[in-house]
N, C-alpha and C positions, 0 to 999 in steps of 0.2 A: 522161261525156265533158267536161261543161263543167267537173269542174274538172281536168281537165286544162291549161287556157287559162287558169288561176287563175295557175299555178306558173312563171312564167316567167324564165329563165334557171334552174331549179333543175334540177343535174346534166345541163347542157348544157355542150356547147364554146362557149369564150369566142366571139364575135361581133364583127365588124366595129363601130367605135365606142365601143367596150367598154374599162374599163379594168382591169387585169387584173395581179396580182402574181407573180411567179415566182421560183425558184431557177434559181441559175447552176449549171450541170453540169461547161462546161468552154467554153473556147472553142474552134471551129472552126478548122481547120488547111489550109494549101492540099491537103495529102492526101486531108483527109475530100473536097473537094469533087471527086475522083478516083475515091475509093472507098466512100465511105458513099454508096448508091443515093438516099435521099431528100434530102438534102446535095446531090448532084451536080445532081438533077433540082430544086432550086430556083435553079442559078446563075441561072436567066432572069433570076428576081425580084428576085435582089441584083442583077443587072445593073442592071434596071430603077429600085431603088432609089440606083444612083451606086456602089455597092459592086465593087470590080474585086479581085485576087488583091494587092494590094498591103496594099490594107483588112484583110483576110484574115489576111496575115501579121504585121500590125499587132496585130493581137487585137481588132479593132473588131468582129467578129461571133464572138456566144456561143448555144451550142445548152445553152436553159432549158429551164425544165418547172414545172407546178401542177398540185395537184390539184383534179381535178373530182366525183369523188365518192373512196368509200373502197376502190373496186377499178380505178379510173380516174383517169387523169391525161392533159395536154394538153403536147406539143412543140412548141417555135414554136425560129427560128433569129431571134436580136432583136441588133439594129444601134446600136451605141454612138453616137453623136453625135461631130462631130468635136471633139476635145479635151473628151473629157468626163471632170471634173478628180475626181482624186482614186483608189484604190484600195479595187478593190472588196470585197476582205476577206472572200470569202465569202457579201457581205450580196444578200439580196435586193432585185430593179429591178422597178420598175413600165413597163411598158407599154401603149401604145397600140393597138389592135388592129386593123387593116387588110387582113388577108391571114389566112384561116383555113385554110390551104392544103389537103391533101386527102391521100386512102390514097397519093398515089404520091410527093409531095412535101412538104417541110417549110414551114411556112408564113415570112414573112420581116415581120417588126414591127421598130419603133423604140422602143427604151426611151428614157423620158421623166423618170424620176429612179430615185434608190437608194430603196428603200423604205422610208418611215417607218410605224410605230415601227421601228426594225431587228430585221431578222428575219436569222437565219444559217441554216445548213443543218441540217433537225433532227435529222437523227441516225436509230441505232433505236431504234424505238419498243419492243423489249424486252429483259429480261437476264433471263439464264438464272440458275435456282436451283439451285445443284450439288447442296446438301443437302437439296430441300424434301422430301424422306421422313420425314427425322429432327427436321425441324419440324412434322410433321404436315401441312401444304400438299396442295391439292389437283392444282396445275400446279407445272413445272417450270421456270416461268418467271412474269416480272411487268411490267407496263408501266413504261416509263420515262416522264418528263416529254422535251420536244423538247431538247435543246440550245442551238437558236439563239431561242426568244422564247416570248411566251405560246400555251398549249395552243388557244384560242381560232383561234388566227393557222395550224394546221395540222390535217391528215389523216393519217392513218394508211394507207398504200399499200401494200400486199405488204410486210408488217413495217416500216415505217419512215416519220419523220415528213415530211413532204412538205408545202412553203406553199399555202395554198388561193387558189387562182385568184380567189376571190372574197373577200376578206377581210369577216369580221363587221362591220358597221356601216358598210359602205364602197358 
């Protein structure tokens, strides 16, 4: 049992005070916050955080995601900064972590920069081997490297490369 209390944050959900890297998915629409259940059940929070359906339509709020282990991953609903300059490109933001919302609700954070090194969206994690018979091959497939940055910087999720909430060294 004690070393259980060794491992801390290891394949846990990010944590209040925490800082935490993630992929952009997509941003939020005044629809979703209509009809996507966990979306709708956080307006409180963007309320709470200054966020009103104006913000919304803006693109000021993007529904992310990281991974936390290699069959798990963490949803938060992260709030641009006003005039936060530049195009995001795909790339992955760091955030601040305040709200770790819960099974009914999406959690609501402020992203606090674009993520250095740059990290992009990884991709999948494999390609199929049409011919591996006639190579001799064991699988029918092979891993790929991520697409958007070092193998380091990502997980592997239900087939595909996904930025790790906790980046190495960080």
């Amino acid at each position: 049992m004690a070393l259980l209390g060794t491992l801390p944050g290891c394949a846990s959900l990010p944590a209040p005070g925490e800082t935490v890297t993630v992929a952009v998915h997509a941003p939020i629409t005044p629809h979703d916050l209509t009809r996507r259940r966990q979306i709708a059940a956080a307006r409180p929070a963007l309320q709470a955080a200054g966020i009103g359906e104006a913000d919304v339509a803006a693109g000021r709020v993007l529904f992310v995601h990281c991974a936390v282990t290699s069959d798990g991953w963490w949803d938060s609903l992260a709030v641009l900064p006003p005039g936060f300059a530049g195009s995001l490109d795909g790339r992955a933001l760091t955030l601040q972590v305040a709200d770790r919302g819960d099974n009914d609700r999406l959690p609501v954070n402020r992203v606090v920069a674009v993520a250095q090194p740059r990290l992009g969206p990884g991709g999948l994690a494999y390609r199929a081997i049409p011919d591996w018979r006639e190579r001799g091959l064991r699988n029918n497939f092979e891993e790929q490297p991520p697409a958007g940055g070092p193998r380091a910087a990502y997980l592997i999720v239900q087939g595909s490369w996904l930025v790790r909430c906790r980046q190495p060294g960080g």
